[in-house]
C-alpha positions in Angstrom: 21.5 66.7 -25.6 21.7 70.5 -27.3 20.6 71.3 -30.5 24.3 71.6 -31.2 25.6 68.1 -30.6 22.9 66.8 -32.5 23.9 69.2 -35.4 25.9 67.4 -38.0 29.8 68.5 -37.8 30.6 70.7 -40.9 33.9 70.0 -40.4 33.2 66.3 -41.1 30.4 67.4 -43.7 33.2 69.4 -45.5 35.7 67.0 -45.7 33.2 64.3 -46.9 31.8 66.2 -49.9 35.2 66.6 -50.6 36.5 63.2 -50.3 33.5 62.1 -52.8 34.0 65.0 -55.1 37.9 64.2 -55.5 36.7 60.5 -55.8 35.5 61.4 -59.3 37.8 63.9 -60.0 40.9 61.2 -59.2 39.5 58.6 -61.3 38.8 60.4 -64.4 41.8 62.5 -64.4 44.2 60.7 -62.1 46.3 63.2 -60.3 48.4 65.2 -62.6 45.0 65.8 -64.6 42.4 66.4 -61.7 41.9 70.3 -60.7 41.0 71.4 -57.3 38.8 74.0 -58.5 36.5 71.2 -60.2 36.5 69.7 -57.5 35.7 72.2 -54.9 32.4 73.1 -57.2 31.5 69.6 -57.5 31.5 69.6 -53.8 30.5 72.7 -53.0 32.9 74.4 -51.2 35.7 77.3 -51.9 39.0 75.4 -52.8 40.9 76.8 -50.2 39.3 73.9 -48.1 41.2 71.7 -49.6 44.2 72.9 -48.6 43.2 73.6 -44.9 41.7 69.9 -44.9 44.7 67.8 -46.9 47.5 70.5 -47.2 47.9 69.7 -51.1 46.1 67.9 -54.0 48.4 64.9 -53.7 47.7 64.3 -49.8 43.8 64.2 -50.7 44.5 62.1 -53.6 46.2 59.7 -51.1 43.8 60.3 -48.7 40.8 59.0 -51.4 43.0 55.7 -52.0 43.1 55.2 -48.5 39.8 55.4 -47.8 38.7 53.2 -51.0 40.9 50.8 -49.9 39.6 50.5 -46.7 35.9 50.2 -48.4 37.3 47.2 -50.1 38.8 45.8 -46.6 35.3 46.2 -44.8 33.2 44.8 -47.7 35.9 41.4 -48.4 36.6 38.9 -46.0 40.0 37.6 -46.0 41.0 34.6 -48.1 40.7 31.4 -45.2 40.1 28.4 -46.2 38.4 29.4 -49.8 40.3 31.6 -51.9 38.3 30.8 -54.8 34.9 32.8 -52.8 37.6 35.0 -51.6 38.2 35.9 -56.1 34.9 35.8 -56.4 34.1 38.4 -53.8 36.9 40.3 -55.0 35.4 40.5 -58.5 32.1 41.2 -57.3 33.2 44.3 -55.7 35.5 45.8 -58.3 32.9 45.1 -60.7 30.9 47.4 -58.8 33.2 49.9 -58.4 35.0 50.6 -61.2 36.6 54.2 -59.8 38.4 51.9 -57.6 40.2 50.2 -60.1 40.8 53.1 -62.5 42.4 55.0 -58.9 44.4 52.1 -58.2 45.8 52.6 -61.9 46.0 56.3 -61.8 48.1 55.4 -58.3 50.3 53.2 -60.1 51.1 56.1 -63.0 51.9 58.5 -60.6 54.0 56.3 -58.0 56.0 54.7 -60.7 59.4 54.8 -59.9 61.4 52.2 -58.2 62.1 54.1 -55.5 58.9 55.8 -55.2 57.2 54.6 -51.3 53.3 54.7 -51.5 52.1 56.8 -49.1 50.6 54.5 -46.2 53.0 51.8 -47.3 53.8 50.5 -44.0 50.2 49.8 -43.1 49.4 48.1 -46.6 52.1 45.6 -46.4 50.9 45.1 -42.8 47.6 44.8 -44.3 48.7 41.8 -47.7 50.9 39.8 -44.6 47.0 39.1 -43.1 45.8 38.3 -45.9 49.0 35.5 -46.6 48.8 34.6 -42.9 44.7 33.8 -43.4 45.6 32.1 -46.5 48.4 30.4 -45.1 46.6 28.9 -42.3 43.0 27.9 -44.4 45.2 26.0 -46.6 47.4 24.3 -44.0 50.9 25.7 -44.8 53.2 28.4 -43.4 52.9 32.1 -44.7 56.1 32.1 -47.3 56.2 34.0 -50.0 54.9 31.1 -51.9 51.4 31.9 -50.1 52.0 35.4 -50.6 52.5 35.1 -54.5 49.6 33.5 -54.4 47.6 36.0 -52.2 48.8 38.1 -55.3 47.9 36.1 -58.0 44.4 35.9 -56.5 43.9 39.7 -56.3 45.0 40.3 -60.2 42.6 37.6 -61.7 39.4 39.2 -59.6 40.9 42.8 -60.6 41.9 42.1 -64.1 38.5 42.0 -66.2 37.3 45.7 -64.4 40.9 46.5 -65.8 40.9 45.7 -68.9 37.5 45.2 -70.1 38.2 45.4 -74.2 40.5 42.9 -73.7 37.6 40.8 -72.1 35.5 41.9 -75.3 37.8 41.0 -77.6 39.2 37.7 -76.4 35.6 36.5 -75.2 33.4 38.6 -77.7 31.2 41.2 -77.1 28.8 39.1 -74.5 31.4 39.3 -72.0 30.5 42.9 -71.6 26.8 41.6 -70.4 26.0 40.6 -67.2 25.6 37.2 -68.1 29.0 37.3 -69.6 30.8 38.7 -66.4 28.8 36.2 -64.6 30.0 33.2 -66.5 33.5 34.8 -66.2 33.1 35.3 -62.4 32.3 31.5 -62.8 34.9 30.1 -64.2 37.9 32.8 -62.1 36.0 30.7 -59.0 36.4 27.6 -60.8 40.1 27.8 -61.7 41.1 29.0 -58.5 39.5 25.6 -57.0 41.3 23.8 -59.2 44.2 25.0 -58.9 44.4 25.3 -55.1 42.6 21.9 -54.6 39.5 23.7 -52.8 
């Protein structure tokens, strides 16, 4: 094989550095706040890159959510037959990525309105009516929108301590902000979901 095929694609090496530097950018500004020139230094590259690679700072902001959320897909297995490992997965890996869950917020600032379609919608509804069919069937019953309430419910209790920590802090005291204190809370998430599903 040439020299050239075996050379890394700049194209893809471009759009990468990219895609991590408006990572950071997104989830400490969100996207009114972020500036493309910050990050086309943080990734190296002149700015008008972004534009030939997204068209506009709001496609590459939608392009980093989709790509985080498929991180989340590839690293948690669907709920099956135990939706409290399922939380507890869940937890594990927004407590290691917090950037997630502050993008996920800046998304839900920006696409506020009622009327307002998230970009991709299609594909994430496609993507919640697995995860209530693999629920559904673990636990026996038929995918309604009972399951799916609960396929919702499952996601906010692993999400909610990475978004709002203080209140974690406050409620629990200042140990829950320790590992030991997120691991007695991962603890007892897994617990309740048991249960209360029966599992």
């Amino acid at each position: 094989m040439s020299p050239r095929k075996n050379a890394k694609d700049p194209t893809a090496a471009t759009k990468a550095a990219l895609l991590e530097a408006a990572r950071t950018e997104f989830a400490a500004y969100g996207v009114a706040g972020a500036r493309v020139d910050r990050i086309a230094e943080r990734a190296g590259v002149n700015k008008e890159r972004i534009y030939g690679h997204f068209g506009s700072k709001e496609k590459l902001f939608d392009t980093v959510i989709k790509a985080a959320l498929d991180e989340v897909a590839a690293a948690v297995a669907m709920p099956g037959k135990d939706p409290a490992d399922y939380v507890g997965n869940l937890f594990d890996f927004y407590s290691a990525h917090p950037d997630l869950v502050r993008l996920l917020m800046w998304e839900a600032l920006h696409y506020r309105g009622e009327d307002d379609l998230l970009p991709g919608q299609e594909l994430r509804v496609d993507k919640c009516r697995s995860k209530t069919e693999s629920l559904a069937e673990g636990l026996g019953r038929e995918p309604d929108d009972s399951v799916a309430r609960m396929v919702f419910s499952l996601v906010g209790m692993a999400m909610w301590p990475s978004v709002m920590p203080q209140l974690a802090r406050i409620t629990v005291g200042e140990e829950a902000a320790t590992p030991e204190g997120r691991e007695a809370l991962r603890e007892h998430l897994v617990a309740f979901v048991r249960a209360a599903v029966g599992n």
